[in-house]
C-alpha positions as CSV (number, residue, x, y, z in Angstrom):
1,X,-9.3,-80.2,18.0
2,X,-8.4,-77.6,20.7
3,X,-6.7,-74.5,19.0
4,X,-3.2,-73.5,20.7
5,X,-3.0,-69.9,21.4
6,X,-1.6,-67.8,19.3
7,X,1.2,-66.4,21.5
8,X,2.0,-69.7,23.0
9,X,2.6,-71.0,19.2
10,X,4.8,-67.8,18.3
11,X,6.7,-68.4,21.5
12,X,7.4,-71.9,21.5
13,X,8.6,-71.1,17.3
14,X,10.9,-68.8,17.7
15,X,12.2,-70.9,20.9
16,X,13.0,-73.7,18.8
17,X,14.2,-71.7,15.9
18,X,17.0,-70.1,17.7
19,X,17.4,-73.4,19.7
20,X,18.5,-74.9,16.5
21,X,20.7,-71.9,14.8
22,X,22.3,-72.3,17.8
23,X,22.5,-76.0,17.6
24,X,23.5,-76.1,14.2
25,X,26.2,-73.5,14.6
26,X,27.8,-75.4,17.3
27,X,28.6,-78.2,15.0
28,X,31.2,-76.8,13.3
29,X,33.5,-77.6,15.9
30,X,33.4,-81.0,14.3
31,X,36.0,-82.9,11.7
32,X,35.3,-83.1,8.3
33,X,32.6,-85.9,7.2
34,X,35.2,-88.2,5.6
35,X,35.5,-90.9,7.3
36,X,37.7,-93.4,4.8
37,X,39.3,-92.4,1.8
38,X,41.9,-94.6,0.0
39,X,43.1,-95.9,-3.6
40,X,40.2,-98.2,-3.4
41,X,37.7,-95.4,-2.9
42,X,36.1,-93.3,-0.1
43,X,33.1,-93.7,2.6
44,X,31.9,-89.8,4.0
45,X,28.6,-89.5,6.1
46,X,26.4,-86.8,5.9
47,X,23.9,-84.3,7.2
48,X,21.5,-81.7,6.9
49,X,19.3,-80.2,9.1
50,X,16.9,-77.2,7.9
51,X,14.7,-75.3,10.2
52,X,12.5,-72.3,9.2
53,X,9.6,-70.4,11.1
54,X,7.0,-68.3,10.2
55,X,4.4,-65.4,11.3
56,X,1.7,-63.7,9.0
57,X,-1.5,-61.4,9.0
58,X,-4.2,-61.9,7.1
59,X,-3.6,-64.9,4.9
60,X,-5.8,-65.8,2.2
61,X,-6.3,-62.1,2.6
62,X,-8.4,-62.4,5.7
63,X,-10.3,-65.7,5.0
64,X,-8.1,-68.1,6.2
65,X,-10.9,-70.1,7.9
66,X,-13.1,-69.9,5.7
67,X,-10.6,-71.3,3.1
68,X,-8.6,-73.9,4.4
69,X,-9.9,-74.0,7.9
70,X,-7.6,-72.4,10.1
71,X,-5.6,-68.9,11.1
72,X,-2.3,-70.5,9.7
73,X,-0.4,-67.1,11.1
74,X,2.3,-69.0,12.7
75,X,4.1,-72.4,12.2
76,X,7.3,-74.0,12.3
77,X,9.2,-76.3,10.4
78,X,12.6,-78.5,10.4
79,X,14.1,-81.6,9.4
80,X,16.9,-83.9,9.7
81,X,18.4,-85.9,6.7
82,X,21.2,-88.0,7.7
83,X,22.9,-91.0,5.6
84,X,25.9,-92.4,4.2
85,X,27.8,-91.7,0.8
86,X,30.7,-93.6,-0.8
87,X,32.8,-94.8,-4.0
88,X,34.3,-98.0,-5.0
89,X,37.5,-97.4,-7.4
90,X,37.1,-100.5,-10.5
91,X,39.3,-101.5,-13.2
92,X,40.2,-98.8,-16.0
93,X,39.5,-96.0,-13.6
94,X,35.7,-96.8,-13.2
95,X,34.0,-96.5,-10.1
96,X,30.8,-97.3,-8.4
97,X,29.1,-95.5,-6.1
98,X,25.9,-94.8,-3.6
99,X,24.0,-93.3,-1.6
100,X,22.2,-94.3,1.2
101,X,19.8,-91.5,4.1
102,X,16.9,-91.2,6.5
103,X,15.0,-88.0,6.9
104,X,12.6,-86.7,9.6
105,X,10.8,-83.9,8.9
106,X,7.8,-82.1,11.4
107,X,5.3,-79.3,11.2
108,X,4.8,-77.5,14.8
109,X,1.2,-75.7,14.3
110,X,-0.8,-75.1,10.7
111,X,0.3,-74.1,7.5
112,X,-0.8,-71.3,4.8
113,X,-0.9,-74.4,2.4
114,X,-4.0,-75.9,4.3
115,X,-2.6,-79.3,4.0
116,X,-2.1,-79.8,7.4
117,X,-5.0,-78.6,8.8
118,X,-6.8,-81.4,11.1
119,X,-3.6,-82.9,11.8
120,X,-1.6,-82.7,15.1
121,X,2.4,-81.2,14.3
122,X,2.2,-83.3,11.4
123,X,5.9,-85.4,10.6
124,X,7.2,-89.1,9.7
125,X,10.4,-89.8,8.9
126,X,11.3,-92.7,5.7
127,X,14.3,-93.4,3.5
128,X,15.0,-90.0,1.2
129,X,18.0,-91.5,-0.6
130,X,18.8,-95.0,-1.8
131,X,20.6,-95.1,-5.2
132,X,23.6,-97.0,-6.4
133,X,25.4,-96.1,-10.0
134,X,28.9,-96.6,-12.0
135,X,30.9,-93.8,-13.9
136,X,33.6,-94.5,-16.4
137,X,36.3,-92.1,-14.9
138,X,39.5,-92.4,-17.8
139,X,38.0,-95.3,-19.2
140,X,37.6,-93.5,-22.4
141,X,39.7,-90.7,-22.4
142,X,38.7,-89.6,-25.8
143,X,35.0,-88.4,-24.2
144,X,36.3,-87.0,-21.1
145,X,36.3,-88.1,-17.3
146,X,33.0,-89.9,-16.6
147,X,31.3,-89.5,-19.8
148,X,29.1,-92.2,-19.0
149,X,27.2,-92.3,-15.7
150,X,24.1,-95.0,-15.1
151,X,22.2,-95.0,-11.6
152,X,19.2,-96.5,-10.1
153,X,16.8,-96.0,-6.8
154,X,16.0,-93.2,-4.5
155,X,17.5,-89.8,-6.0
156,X,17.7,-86.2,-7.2
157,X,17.2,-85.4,-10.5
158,X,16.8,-82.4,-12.6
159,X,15.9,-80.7,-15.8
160,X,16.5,-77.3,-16.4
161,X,15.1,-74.6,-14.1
162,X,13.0,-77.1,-12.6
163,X,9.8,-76.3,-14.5
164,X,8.5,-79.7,-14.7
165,X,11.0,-82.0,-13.5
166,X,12.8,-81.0,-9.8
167,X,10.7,-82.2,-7.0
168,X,9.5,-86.2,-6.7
169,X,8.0,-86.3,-3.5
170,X,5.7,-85.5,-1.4
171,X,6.0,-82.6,1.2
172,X,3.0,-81.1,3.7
173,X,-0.3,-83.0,4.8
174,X,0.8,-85.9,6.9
175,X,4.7,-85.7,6.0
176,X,5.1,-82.3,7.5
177,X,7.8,-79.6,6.7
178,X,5.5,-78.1,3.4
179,X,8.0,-75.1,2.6
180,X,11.2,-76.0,3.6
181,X,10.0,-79.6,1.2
182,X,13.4,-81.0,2.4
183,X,12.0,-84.3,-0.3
184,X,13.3,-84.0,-2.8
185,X,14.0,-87.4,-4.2
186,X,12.3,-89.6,-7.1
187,X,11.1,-92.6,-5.7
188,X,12.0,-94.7,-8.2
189,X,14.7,-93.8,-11.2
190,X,16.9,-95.3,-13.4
191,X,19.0,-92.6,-15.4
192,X,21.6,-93.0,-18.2
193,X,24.0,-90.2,-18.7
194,X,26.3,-89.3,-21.5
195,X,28.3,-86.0,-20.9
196,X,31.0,-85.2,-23.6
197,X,32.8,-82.1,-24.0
198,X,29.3,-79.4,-25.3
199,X,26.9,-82.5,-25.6
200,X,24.7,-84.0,-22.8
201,X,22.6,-86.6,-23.2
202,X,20.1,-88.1,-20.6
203,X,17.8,-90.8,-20.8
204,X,15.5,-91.6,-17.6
205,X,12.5,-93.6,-16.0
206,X,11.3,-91.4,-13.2
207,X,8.6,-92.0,-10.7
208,X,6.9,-89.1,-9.0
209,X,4.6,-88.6,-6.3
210,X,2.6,-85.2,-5.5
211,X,5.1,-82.8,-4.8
212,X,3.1,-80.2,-3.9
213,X,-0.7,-79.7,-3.9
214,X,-0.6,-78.5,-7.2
215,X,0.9,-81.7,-8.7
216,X,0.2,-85.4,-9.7
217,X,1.9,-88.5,-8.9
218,X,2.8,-90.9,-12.0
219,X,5.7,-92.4,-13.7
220,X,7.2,-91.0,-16.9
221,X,9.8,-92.0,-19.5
222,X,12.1,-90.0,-21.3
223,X,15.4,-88.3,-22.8
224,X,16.9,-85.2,-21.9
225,X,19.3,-83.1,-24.5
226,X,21.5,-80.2,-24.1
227,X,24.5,-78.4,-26.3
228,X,26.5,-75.8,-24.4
229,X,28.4,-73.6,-27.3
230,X,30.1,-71.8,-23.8
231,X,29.6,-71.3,-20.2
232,X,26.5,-68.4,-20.8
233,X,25.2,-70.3,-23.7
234,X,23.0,-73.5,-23.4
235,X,20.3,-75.0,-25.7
236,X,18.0,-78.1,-24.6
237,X,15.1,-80.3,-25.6
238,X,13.4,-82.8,-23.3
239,X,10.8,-85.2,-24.4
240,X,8.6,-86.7,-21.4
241,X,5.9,-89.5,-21.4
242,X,3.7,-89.4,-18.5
243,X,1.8,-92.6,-17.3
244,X,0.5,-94.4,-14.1
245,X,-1.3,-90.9,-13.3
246,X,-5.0,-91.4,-11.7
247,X,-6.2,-88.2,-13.4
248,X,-7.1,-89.6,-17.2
249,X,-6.5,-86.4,-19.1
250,X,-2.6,-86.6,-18.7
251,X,-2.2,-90.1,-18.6
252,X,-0.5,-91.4,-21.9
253,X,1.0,-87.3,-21.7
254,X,3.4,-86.6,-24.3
255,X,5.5,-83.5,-23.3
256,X,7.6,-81.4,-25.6
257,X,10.3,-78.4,-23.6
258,X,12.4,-76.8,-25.6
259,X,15.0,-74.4,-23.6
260,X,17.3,-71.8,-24.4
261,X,19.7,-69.4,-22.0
262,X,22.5,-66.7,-23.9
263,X,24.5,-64.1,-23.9
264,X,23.3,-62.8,-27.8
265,X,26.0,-60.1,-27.6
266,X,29.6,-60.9,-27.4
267,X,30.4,-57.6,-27.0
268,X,27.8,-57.0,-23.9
269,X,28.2,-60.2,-22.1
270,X,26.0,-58.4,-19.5
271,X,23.0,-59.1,-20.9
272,X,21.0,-62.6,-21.2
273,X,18.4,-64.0,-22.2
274,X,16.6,-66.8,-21.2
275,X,13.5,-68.8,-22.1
276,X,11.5,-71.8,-22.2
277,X,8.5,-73.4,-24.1
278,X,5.9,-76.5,-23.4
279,X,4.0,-78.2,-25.2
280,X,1.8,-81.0,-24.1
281,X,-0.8,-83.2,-25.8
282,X,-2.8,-86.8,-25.0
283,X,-5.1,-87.7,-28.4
284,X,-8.0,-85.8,-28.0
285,X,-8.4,-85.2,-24.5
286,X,-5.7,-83.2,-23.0
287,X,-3.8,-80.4,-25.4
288,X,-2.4,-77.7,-23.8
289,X,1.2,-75.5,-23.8
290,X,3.3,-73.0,-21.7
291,X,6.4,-71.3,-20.8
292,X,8.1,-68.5,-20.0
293,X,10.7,-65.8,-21.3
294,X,13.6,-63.6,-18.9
295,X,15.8,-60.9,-19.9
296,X,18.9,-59.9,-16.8
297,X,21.7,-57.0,-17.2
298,X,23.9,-56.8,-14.7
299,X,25.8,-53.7,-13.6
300,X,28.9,-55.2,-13.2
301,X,30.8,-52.1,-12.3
302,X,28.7,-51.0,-9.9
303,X,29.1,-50.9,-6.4
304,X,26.9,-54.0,-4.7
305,X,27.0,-55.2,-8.5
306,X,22.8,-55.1,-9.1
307,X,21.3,-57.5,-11.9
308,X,17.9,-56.3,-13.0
309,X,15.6,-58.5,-14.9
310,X,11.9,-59.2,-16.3
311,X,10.1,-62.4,-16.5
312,X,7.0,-63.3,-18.4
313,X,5.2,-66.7,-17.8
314,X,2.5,-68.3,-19.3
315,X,0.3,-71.3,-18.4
316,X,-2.8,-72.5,-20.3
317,X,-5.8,-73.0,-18.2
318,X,-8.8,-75.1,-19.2
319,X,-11.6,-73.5,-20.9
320,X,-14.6,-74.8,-20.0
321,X,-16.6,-74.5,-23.1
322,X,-14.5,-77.4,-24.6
323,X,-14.4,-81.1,-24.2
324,X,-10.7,-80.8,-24.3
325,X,-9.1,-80.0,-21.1
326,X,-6.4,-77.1,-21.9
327,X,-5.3,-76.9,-18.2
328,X,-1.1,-76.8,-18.3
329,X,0.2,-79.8,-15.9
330,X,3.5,-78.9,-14.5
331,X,4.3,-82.5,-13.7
332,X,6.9,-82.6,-10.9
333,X,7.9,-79.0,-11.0
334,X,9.9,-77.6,-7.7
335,X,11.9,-74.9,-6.5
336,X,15.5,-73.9,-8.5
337,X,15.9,-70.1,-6.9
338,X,13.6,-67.4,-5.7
339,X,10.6,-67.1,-7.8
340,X,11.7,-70.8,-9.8
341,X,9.1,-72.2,-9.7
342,X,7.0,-71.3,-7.0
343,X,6.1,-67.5,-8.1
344,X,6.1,-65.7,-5.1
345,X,6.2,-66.6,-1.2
346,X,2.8,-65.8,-0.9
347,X,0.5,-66.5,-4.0
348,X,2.9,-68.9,-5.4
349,X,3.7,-71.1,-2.4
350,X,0.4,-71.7,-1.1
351,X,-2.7,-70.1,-3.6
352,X,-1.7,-71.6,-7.1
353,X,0.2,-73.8,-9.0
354,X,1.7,-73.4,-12.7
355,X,-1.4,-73.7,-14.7
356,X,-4.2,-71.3,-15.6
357,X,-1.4,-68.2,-14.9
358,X,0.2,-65.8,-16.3
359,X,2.7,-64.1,-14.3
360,X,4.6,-60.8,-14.4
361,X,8.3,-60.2,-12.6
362,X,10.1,-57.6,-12.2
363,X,13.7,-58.3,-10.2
364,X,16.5,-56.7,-8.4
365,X,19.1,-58.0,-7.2
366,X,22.3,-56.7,-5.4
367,X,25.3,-58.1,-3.2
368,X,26.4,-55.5,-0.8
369,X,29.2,-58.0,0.6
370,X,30.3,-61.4,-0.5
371,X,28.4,-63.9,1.9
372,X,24.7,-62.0,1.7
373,X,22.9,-61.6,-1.4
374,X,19.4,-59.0,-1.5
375,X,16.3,-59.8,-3.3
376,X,13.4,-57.7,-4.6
377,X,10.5,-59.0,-6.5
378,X,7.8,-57.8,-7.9
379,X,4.8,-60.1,-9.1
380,X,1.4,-59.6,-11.4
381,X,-0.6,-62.3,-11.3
382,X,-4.2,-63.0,-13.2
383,X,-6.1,-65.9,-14.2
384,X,-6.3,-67.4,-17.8
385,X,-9.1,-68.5,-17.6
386,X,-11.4,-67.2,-14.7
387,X,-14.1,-69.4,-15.0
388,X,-11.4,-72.4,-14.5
389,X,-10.6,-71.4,-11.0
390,X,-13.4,-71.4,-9.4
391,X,-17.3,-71.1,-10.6
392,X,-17.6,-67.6,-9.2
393,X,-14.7,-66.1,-10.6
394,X,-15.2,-63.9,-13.7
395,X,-12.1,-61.4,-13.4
396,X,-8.8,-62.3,-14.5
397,X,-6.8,-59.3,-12.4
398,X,-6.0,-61.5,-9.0
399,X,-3.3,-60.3,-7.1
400,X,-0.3,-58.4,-6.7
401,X,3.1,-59.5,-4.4
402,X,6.0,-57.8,-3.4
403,X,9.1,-60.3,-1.4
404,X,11.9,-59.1,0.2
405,X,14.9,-61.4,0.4
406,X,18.1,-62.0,2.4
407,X,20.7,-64.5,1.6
408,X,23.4,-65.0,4.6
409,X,26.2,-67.5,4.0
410,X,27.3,-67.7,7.8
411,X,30.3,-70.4,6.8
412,X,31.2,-73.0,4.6
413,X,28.2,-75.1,6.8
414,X,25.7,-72.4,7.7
415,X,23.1,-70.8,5.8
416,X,20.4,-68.5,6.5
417,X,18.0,-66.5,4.7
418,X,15.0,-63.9,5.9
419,X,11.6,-62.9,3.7
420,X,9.2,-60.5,4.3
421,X,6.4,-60.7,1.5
422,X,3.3,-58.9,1.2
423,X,0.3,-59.8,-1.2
424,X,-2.7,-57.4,-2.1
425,X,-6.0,-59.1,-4.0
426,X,-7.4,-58.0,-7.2
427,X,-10.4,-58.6,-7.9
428,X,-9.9,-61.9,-8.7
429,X,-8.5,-62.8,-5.7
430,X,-11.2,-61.0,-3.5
431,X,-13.9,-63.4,-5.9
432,X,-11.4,-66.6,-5.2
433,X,-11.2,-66.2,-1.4
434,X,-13.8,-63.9,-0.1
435,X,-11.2,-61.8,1.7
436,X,-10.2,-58.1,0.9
437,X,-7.6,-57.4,3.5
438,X,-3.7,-57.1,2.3
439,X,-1.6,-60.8,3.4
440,X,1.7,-60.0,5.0
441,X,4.0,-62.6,5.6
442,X,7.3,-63.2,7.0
443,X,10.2,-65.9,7.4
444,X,13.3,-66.9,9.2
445,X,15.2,-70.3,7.4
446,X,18.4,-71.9,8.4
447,X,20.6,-74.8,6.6
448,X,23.5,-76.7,7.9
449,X,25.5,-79.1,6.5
450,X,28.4,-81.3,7.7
């Protein structure tokens, strides 16, 4: 396949970048969604269009042909979701409601990822959303307002930060759009939900494709727990089993998260702590475990209110003088916030996955006016187990990242945000990839919705 010029594909970008800020902004002139709303319920429609583009040097530190077959130095991405959402008011204060949307989504040049290298401005557009539920409003006052809620179909759904359950569908390769991953949807879920003053209770059937390159697709079962003592204190427990997977070490998983997020000190609500363990086992063939733990004060009486914060995380990788495999499957992990959990716009978004890490943050962050919040992180990364990653690699020291991050509410509708990440290899990293050079890396991303 003929390459496009560089310049030609940096122009034609940042043409249709701006075309759609532009495009996006202007549609604010527009009335609100709601299109029927009554004592027998309501019918909105909605719509989101993302857009983001990119320019780098050196990715994969220098060996970007060599490793995934292409420059990748500049691309563009955007999509459209568009749909329908409503409510149906039943007897007792019940309701029903649904959900119903399309989504397009295109890549215009090659990715860092590699996944859409050999294809043409990869894109296809399918159903995103298609999910139908009931909530029991007043019907039992004694529990609260819709302390039951059962749904089924296409949809979100969440536990946690997102470490293994936030994303359930495939973005990149053929589908296009590989960072902005405007998929988010589970294919196929039926969820049971009991919320009651501190107590939630879930209890799902989820079935997930690869979200990413790093995951697989499969089907699991399970329940999801959580007791709030107040707003900054939260406990949980999940229990997940994994099936329908084609890789035979995790399927018949059984997955154990326990998850914990404070404020220890009444007296210095400023301070919390957060953190969050794995364990996962399958008989004899598959044991392995991870997690992570975070510590955040905030200034709160300082000008542009900064919030510092450390963050360890830890991923078993598979060491290959077992017959055990020990590497950590994040199942259908996804992206919560900066950093959660794809660690770092460089290593983490297109190098590696959750497994066979372990990860050092350092973060700042600071809010010099209401609508734009700054970002600084600091990453360490090395390998667990070297020999795991790739059959040359014997150093565990692989790579260090710094991101700089802008967050711009515009409106209500419109929101943008700017990175500029740079990555240096480690020894590791120079083993991994072959390349020594330092990978910069910068991005412009836009959201709108009606």
């Amino acid at each position: 396949m003929k390459e496009t010029p560089k310049l030609l594909v940096s122009h034609k970008v940042m043409h249709t970048l701006t075309t759609l800020v532009f495009l996006t902004a202007s549609f604010n002139i527009y009335a609100d969604s709601e299109l029927v709303k009554g004592k027998y319920g309501e019918l909105a429609v909605t719509l989101d269009l993302k857009t983001a583009a990119f320019a780098g040097g050196n990715p994969w530190f220098g060996e970007a042909h060599e490793n995934i077959g292409d420059a990748a130095n500049f691309w563009w991405e955007g999509s459209v979701e568009a749909g329908a959402k409503g409510t149906l008011n039943f007897f007792g204060g019940t309701e029903f409601y649904g959900a119903y949307s399309y989504l397009y989504a295109q890549t215009a040049g090659h990715d860092a990822s590699g996944l859409s290298n050999g294809l043409n401005n990869p894109g296809t557009g399918d159903t995103e959303k298609a999910y139908a539920g009931w909530r029991s409003g007043t019907l039992f006052p004694a529990l609260g307002k819709n302390a039951i809620d059962i749904s089924g179909g296409r949809q979100n759904y969440h536990i946690g930060s997102g470490l293994l359950i936030y994303t359930g569908t495939v973005n990149g390769n053929e589908e296009g759009a590989y960072w902005i991953a405007p998929r988010q949807a589970f294919k196929e879920t039926v969820i049971g939900r009991f919320n009651s003053g501190p107590v939630k209770i879930e209890v799902f059937h989820l079935g997930f494709h690869a979200a990413k390159e790093f995951n697989e697709a499969g089907s699991t079962n399970g329940v999801n727990l959580e007791y709030a003592f107040s707003d900054k204190n939260t406990i949980g427990f999940s229990y997940l089993h994994v099936y329908n997977t084609e890789d035979q070490a995790i399927d018949g998983l059984d997955v154990f998260n326990g998850r914990v997020d404070v404020t220890p000190l009444p007296f210095w609500p400023q301070l919390t702590l957060g953190a969050e363990y794995v364990f996962e086992q399958n008989d004899a063939l598959f044991q392995s475990n991870g997690g992570f733990a975070k510590i955040s004060y905030e200034f709160q009486d300082t000008p542009w209110t900064p919030s510092l914060s450390f963050r360890f995380a830890g991923f078993q990788g598979d060491d290959p003088d077992t017959e055990q495999n020990e590497g950590f499957s994040s199942l259908a992990y996804g992206m919560s916030d900066w950093g959660t959990w794809f660690q770092g716009e460089i290593i983490g978004e297109y190098m590696l996955g959750n497994s066979n890490l372990h990860s050092y943050l350092v973060g700042l962050n600071v809010k010099p006016v209401k609508s734009l919040d700054m970002h600084l992180f600091y990453y360490h990364f090395e390998i667990a187990q070297p020999e795991s990653l790739a059959d040359n690699v014997t150093a565990s020291n692989f790579a260090d990242e710094v991101d700089l991050i802008a967050d711009w509410q515009v409106n209500e509708r419109l929101s943008m945000s700017a990175v500029l990440a740079v990555a240096i290899p480690n020894e590791a990293a120079r083993q991994f990839t072959g390349g020594r050079n330092t990978w910069f890396q910068s991005m412009l991303y836009a959201a709108w919705s009606l």
